[in-house]
C-alpha positions as CSV (number, residue, x, y, z in Angstrom):
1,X,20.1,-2.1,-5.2
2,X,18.6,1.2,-6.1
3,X,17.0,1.7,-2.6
4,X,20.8,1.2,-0.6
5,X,20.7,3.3,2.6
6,X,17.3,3.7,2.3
7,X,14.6,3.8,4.8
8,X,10.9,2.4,4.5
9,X,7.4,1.9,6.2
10,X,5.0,-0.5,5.0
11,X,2.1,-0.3,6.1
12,X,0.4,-3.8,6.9
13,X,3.3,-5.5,5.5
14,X,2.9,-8.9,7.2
15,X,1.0,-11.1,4.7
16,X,-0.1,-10.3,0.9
17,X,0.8,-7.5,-0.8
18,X,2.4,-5.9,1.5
19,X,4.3,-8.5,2.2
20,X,5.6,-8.8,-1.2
21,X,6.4,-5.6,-1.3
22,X,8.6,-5.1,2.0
23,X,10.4,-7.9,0.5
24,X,11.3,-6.3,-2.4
25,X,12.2,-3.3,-1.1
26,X,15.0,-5.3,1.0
27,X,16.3,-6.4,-2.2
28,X,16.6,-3.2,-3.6
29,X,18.7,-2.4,-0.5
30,X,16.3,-0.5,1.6
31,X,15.8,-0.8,5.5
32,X,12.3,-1.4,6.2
33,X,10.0,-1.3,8.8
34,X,7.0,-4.1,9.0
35,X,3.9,-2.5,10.1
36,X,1.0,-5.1,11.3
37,X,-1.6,-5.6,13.2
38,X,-2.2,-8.6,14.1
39,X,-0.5,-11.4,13.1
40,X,3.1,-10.8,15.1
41,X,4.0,-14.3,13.5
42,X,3.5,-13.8,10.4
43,X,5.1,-9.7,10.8
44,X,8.1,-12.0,12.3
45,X,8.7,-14.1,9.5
46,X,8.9,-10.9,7.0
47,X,11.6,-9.8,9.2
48,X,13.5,-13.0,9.4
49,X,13.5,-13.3,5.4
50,X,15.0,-9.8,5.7
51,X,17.6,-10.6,8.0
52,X,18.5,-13.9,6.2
53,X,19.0,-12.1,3.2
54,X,21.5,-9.7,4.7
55,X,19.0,-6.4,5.0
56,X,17.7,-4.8,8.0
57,X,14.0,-4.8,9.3
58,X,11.8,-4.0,12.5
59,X,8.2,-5.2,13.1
60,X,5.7,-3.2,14.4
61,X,2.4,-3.2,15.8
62,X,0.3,-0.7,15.2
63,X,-3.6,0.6,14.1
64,X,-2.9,2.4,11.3
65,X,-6.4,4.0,11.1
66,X,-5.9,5.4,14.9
67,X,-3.9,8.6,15.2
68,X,-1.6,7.3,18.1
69,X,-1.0,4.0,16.8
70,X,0.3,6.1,13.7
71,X,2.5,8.4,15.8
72,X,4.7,5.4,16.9
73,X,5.0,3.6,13.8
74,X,7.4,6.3,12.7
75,X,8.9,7.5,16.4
76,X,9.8,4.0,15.7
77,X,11.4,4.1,12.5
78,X,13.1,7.6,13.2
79,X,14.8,5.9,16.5
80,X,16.1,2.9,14.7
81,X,17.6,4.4,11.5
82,X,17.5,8.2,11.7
83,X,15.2,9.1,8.8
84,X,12.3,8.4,6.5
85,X,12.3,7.8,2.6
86,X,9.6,5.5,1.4
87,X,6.2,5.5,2.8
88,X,3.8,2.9,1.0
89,X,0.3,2.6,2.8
90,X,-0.6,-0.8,1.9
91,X,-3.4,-1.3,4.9
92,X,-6.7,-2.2,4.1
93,X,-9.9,-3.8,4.9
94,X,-13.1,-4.4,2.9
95,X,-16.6,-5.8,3.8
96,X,-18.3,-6.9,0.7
97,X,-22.1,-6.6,0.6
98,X,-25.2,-4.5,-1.4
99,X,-25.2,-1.4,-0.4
100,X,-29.0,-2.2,1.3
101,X,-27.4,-4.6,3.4
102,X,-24.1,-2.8,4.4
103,X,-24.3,-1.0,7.6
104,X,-23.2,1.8,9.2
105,X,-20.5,0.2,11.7
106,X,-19.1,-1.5,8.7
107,X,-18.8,1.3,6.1
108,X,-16.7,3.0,8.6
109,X,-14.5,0.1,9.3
110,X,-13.5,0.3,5.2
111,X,-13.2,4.2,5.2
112,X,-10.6,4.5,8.6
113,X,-9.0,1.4,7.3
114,X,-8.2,1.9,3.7
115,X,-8.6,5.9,3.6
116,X,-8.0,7.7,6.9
117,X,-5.2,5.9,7.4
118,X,-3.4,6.9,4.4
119,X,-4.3,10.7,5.5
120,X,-2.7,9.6,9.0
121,X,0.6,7.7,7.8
122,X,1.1,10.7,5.0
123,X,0.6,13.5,7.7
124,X,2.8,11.7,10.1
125,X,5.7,11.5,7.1
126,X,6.1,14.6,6.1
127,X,8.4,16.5,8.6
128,X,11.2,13.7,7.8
129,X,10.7,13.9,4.1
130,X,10.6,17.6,4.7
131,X,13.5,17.6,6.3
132,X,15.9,16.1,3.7
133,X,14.1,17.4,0.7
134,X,13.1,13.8,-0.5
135,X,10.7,11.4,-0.3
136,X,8.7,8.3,-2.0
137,X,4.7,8.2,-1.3
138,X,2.8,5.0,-2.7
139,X,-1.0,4.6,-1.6
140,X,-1.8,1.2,-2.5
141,X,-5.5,1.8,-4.9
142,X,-7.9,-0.8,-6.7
143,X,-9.4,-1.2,-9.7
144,X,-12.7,-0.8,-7.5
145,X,-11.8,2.7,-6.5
146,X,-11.9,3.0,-10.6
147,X,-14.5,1.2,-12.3
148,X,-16.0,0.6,-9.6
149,X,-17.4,-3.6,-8.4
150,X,-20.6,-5.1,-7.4
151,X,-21.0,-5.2,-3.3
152,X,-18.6,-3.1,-2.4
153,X,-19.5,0.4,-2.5
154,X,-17.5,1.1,1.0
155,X,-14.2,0.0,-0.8
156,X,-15.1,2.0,-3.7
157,X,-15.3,4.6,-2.5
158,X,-11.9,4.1,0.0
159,X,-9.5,3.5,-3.0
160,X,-11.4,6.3,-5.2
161,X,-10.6,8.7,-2.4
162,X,-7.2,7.6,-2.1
163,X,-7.2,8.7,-5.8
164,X,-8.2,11.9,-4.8
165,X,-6.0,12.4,-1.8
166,X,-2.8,11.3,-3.4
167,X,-3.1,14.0,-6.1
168,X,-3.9,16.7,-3.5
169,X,-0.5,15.3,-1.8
170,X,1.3,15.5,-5.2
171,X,0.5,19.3,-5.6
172,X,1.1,19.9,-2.3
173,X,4.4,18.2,-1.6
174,X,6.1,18.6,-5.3
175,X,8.5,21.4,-4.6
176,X,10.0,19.7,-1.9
177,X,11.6,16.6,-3.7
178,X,8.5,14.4,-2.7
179,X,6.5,12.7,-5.0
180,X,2.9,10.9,-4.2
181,X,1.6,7.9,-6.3
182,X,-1.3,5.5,-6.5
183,X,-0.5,1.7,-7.3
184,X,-4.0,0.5,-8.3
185,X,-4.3,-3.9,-8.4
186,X,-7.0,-5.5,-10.4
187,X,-7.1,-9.1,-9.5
188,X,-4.3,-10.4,-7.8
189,X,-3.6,-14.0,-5.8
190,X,-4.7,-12.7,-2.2
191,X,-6.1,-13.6,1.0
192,X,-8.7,-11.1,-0.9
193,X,-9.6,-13.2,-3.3
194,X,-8.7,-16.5,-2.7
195,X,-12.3,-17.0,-1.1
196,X,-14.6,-15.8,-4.0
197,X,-17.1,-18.5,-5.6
198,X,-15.8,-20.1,-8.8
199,X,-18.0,-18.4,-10.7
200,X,-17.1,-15.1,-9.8
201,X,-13.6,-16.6,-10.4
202,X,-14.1,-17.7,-13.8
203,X,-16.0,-14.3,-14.8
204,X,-13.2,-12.3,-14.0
205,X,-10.2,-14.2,-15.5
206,X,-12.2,-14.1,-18.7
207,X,-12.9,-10.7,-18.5
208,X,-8.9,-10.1,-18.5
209,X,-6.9,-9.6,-21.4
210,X,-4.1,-11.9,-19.9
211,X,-6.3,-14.5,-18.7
212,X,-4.8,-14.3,-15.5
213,X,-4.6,-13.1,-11.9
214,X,-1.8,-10.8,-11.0
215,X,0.8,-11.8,-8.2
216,X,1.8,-10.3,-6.0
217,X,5.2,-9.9,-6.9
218,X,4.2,-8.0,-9.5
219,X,2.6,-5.4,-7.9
220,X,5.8,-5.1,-5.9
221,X,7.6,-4.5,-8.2
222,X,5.5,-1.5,-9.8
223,X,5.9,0.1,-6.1
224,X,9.7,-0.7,-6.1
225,X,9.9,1.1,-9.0
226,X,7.6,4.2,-7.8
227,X,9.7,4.0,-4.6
228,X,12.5,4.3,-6.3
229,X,15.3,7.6,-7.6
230,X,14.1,6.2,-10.9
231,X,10.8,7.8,-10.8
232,X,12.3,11.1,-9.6
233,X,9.9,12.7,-12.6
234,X,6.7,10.9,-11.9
235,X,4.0,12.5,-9.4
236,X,0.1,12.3,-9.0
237,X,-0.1,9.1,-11.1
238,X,-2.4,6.8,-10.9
239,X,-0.5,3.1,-12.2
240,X,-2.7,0.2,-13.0
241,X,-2.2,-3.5,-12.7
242,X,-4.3,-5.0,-14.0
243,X,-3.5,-7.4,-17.0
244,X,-5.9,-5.5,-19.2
245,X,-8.8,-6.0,-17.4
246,X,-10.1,-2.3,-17.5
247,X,-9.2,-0.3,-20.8
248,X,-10.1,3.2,-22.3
């Protein structure tokens, strides 16, 4: 219960990873806010586990990647519990195709999803971290936005400029007690990549050391951990989780 009292955004927490990790940072005691889209049921259930299990939660709908949308999430948040600790932006999107063939409409989709939105969420933040002196940033990466994967130069290039961003943050925010991580998946058992061909499938799981996916479990736990007083020394890092899929 390392998070008790503690207040949290999740960025489009309703299904996946980011359901995973609102989850666990319930368990670790925090109060969290379910940030979605679309899927109001499936935000709903998130909550209900919450509640079950004795914490607090509050669904919300909102476009992360527009700028009013993104004032609300956190008018929200502020109303029901009075401040703002953890901030993980989880919300993403890709379209998956040769660069040739991407277009224009659809490269944008990836980079207001995945990248603006973290600039939005983290701008929108900052006066309540500011505030008390304290705060937890997590930008949910890839392993594309590192190595770099076949079809999907728009995502790419979203999670490498996350990379980017989050250090800027790091520098910027460091004196005042907030720190600013990236939490970079390889593989993991998703809506993501539940639909690739079983080629592509059986490539990848033999190109990792563990011969596994990741869970998604696992990646919440890496976040708990950045979210947490425990990583009170830790700031600009880049974590990977990947099961030893890219090495140096």
């Amino acid at each position: 219960m390392s998070l008790h009292d503690q207040v949290a955004i999740v960025t489009g927490a309703s299904r996946g990873i980011g359901r995973a990790v609102a989850l666990d940072l319930a368990r670790q005691g925090a109060s969290v806010l379910i940030n979605y889209q679309r899927n109001a049921t499936a935000a709903d259930e998130v909550v209900a586990l919450i509640r079950d299990a004795g914490g607090d939660a509050l669904a919300h709908r909102a476009d992360v990647s527009d700028e009013g949308d993104v004032a609300t999430i956190f008018e929200a948040a502020i109303s029901r519990w009075g401040r703002l600790d953890i901030l993980v932006c989880n919300a993403g999107a890709t379209v998956d195709a040769p660069l040739v063939r991407l277009k224009p409409d659809q490269w944008h989709h990836v980079i207001e999803t995945d990248l603006t939105s973290a600039f939005l969420c983290c701008r929108a933040a900052l006066p309540a971290m500011r505030s008390r002196q304290y705060g937890r940033i997590i930008t949910i990466g890839s392993l594309a936005g590192l190595a770099g994967n076949v079809g999907q130069t728009s995502y790419g290039a979203a999670k490498a400029g996350l990379v980017g961003f989050t250090r800027a943050l790091a520098r910027e925010v460091a004196a005042e007690g907030i720190t600013a991580n990236v939490v970079a998946p390889g593989y993991i058992d998703t809506d993501f990549v539940e639909n690739i061909s079983p080629m592509i499938r059986e490539w990848a799981i033999n190109t990792i050391a563990m011969r596994r996916f990741g869970t998604t479990d696992e990646v919440a736990a890496a976040v708990s951990f950045m979210a947490s007083p425990r990583s009170s020394y830790i700031t600009g890092h880049v974590l990977t989780l990947d099961g030893g899929w890219v090495m140096p």
